[in-house]
TORMAR-214761 format. One record per residue (C-alpha): x, z, y. Coordinates in steps of 0.001 Angstrom, whole numbers, padded with zeros to 6 digits, always signed. Example, Ala and Ser with C-alpha at 12.3 -4.5 7.8 and 13.67 -1.06 7.14 Angstrom:
residues 2
+012300+007800-004500/+013670+007140-001060/
END
This chain:
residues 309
+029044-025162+024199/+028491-026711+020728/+024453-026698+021390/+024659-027527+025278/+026569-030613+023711/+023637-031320+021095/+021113-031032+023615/+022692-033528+025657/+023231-035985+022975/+019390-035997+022303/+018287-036704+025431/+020996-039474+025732/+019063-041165+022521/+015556-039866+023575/+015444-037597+020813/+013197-035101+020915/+013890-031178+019181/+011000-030487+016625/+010073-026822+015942/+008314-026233+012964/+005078-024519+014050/+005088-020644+013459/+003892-019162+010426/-000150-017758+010749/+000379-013790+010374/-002568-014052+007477/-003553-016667+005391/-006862-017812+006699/-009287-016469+003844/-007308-013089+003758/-009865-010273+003564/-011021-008643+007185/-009019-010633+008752/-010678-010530+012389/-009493-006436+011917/-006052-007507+011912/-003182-007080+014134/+000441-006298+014484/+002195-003184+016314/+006047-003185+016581/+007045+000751+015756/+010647+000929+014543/+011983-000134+011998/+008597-002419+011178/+006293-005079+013356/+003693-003608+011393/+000429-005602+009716/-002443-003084+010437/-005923-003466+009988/-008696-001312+012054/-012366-001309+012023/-015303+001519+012641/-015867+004787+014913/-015715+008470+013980/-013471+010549+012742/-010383+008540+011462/-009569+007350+008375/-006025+006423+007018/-005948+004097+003820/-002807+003502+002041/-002484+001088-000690/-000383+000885-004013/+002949-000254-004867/+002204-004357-005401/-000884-004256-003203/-001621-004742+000747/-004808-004138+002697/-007075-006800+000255/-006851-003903-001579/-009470-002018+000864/-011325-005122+001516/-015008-004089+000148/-014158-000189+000371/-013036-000389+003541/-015930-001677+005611/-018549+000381+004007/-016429+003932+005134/-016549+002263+008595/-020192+003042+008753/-019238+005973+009670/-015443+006161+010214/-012961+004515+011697/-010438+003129+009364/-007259+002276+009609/-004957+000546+006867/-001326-000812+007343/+000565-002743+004890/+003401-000263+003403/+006956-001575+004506/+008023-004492+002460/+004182-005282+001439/+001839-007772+002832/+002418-009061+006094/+004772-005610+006868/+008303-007214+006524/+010964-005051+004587/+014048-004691+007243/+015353-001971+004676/+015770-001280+001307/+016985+002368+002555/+013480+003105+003286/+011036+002128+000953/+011738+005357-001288/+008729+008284-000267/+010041+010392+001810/+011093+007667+004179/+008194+005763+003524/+005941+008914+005002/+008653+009418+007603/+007787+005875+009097/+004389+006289+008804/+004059+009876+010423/+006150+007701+013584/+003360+004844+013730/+000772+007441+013380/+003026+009017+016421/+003725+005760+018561/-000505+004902+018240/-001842+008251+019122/-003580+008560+015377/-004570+012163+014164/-006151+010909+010836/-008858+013654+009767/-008662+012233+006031/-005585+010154+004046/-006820+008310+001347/-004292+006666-000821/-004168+004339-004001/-001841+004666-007238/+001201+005383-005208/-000306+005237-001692/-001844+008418-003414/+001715+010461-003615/+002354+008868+000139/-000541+010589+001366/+000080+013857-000278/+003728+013646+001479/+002014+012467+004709/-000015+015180+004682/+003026+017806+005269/+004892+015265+007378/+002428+015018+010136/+002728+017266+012941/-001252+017697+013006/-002071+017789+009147/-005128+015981+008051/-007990+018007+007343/-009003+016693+003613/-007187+013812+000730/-008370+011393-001215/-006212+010547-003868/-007484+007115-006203/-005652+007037-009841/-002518+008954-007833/+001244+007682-009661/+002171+011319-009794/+004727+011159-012580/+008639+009945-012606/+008734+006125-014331/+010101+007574-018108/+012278+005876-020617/+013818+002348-019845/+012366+002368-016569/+013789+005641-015479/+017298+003596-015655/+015778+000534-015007/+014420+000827-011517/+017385+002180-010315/+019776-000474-011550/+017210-002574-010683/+017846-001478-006570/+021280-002320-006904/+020848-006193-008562/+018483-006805-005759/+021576-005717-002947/+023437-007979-005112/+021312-011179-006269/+018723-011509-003222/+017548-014441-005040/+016221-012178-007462/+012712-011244-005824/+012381-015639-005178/+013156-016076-009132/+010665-013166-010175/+007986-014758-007835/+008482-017901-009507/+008075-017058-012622/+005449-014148-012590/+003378-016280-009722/+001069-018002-012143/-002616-017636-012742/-002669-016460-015943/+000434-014198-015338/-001322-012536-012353/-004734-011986-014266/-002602-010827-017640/-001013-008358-015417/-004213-007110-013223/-005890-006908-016870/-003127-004984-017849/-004038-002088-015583/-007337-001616-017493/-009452-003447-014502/-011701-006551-014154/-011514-008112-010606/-013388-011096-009869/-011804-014776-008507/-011509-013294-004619/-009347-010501-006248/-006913-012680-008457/-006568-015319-005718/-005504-012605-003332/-002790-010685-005973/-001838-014229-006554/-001082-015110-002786/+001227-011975-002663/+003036-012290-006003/+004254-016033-005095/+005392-014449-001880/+009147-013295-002729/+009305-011291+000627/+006359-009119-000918/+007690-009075-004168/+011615-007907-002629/+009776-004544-001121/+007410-003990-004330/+010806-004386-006480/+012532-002375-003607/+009900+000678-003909/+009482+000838-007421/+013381+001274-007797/+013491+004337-005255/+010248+005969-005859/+010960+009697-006687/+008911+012320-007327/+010437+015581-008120/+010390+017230-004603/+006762+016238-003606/+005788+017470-007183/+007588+020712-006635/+005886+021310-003432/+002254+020231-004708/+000906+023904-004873/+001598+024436-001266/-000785+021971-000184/-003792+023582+000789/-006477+020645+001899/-009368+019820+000409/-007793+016925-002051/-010438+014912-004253/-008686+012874-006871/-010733+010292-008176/-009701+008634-011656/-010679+005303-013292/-011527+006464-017228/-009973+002804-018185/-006871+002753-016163/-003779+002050-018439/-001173+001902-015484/-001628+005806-014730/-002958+007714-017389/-006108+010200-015790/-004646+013226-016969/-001979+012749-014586/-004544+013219-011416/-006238+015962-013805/-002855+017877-013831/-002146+017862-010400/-005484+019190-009229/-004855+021616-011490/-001727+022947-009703/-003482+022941-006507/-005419+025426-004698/-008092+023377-003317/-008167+020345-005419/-011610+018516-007231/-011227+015985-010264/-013461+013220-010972/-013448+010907-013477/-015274+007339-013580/-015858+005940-017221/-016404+002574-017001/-013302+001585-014775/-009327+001052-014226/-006560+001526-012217/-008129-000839-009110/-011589+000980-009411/-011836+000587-005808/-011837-002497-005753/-014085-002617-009281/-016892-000466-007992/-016246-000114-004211/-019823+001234-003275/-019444+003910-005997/-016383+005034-004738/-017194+005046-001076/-020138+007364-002209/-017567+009947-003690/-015502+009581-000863/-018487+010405+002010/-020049+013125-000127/-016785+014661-000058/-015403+014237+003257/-019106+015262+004276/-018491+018661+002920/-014837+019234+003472/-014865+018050+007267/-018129+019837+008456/-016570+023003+007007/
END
């Protein structure tokens, strides 16, 4: 009644309602762009990018990141794949609707039921930093397992010391202070923050690749299901269960990287039946995104071997 009554005391005055125009999904210089669209699978209207034929390909970004991650790496595998890449729940242009499920288990969960809704069999899961330990749990969530893994500078250990306590706590402020994410955006959302902290991880991206990390980090939506992720990630079961997974699984390591040590990926293979190590020297934690060609070379030579066989 109360807005029937508003509606009739604009037109009485000759006022006209103004709608403020709808928000572009991507910014318009967002990487691959034209591969974009959304697909509503519960609980997410998902951002997903696609591009290439073959055999396909699912890439899943780090903690922090979104598909600008994949942007060089991605279109060279599409030379001969086709490759998918959504933005995780909570990252990108994925909205969070949940802070329930952003932890792994859930996070696979959701992503074995897009796979589901879209009619994907993925031959091949690559994942990044902790898109790596979501691939390794996608890989025994899926009802038709992949057939090989690519796991780049894997986070395949527990956070230790303050953050174990941390993160947690940290899950409970944000239920608390949602203003939290906005304030951390604020502050950590400058230039030189943004390229401290991408230095940080023992990479060098160029101006393309700080603009982009910049454009999420002043986003507090993206930085709510970072936070949100970070404060439920656990790792004891899918560590656990790492010997029972019997793909091919390349782990590829940047020498440099300073967020996750390479003896962490070098451990794991260890445990596992069919696993391969490599290590590059000259790079960090975002090597894919230092030395894509190099990396998509590793990645073909492999997946040349393990999916002919």
């Amino acid at each position: 009644m109360r807005t029937a009554c508003r509606r009739r005391s604009r037109a009485r005055w000759g006022i006209r309602a103004v709608h403020p125009p709808r928000r572009p999904l991507l910014p318009p210089d967002w990487p691959n762009a034209a591969a974009s669209r959304q697909i509503s699978c519960r609980p997410y209207l998902w951002h997903v990018q696609e591009m290439g034929q073959g055999p396909l390909l699912l890439l899943l970004h780090g903690a922090g990141a979104a598909t600008h991650s994949w942007r060089s790496l991605m279109p060279l595998l599409a030379r001969h794949y086709r490759v998918i890449a959504p933005d995780l729940p909570g990252h990108g242009f994925t909205r969070l609707r949940s802070r329930s499920r952003t932890g792994l288990n859930p996070m696979a969960e959701d992503i074995a039921r897009l796979c589901a809704d879209q009619g994907w069999q993925p031959a091949a899961l690559v994942g990044h930093s902790a898109g790596g330990a979501i691939a390794l749990r996608l890989a025994q969530t899926l009802p038709t397992p992949p057939q090989a893994l690519v796991c780049i500078n894997p986070a395949l250990e527990n956070f230790q010391g303050v953050a174990g306590w941390l993160f947690p706590a940290l899950a409970k402020m944000l239920a608390l202070a949602p203003i939290v994410p906005l304030l951390f955006s604020r502050m950590a959302g400058r230039e030189a923050r943004v390229r401290e902290l991408l230095t940080s991880t023992g990479s060098a991206l160029d101006d393309d690749g700080l603009s982009q990390y910049l454009t999420l980090i002043r986003d507090p939506g993206h930085v709510d299901g970072a936070l949100a992720m970070m404060a439920q990630w656990r790792l004891d079961e899918l560590l656990a269960s790492l010997p029972g997974i019997t793909q091919p699984t390349l782990f590829i390591t940047g020498a440099r990287d300073k967020a996750v040590p390479p003896d962490v990926a070098r451990r794991a293979a260890s445990g596992m039946t069919a696993a391969e190590f490599t290590e590059m020297e000259r790079y960090g934690h975002l090597v894919h995104e230092e030395a894509p060609a190099e990396v998509a070379a590793l990645i073909e030579a492999f997946l040349a071997r393990t999916l002919a066989r």
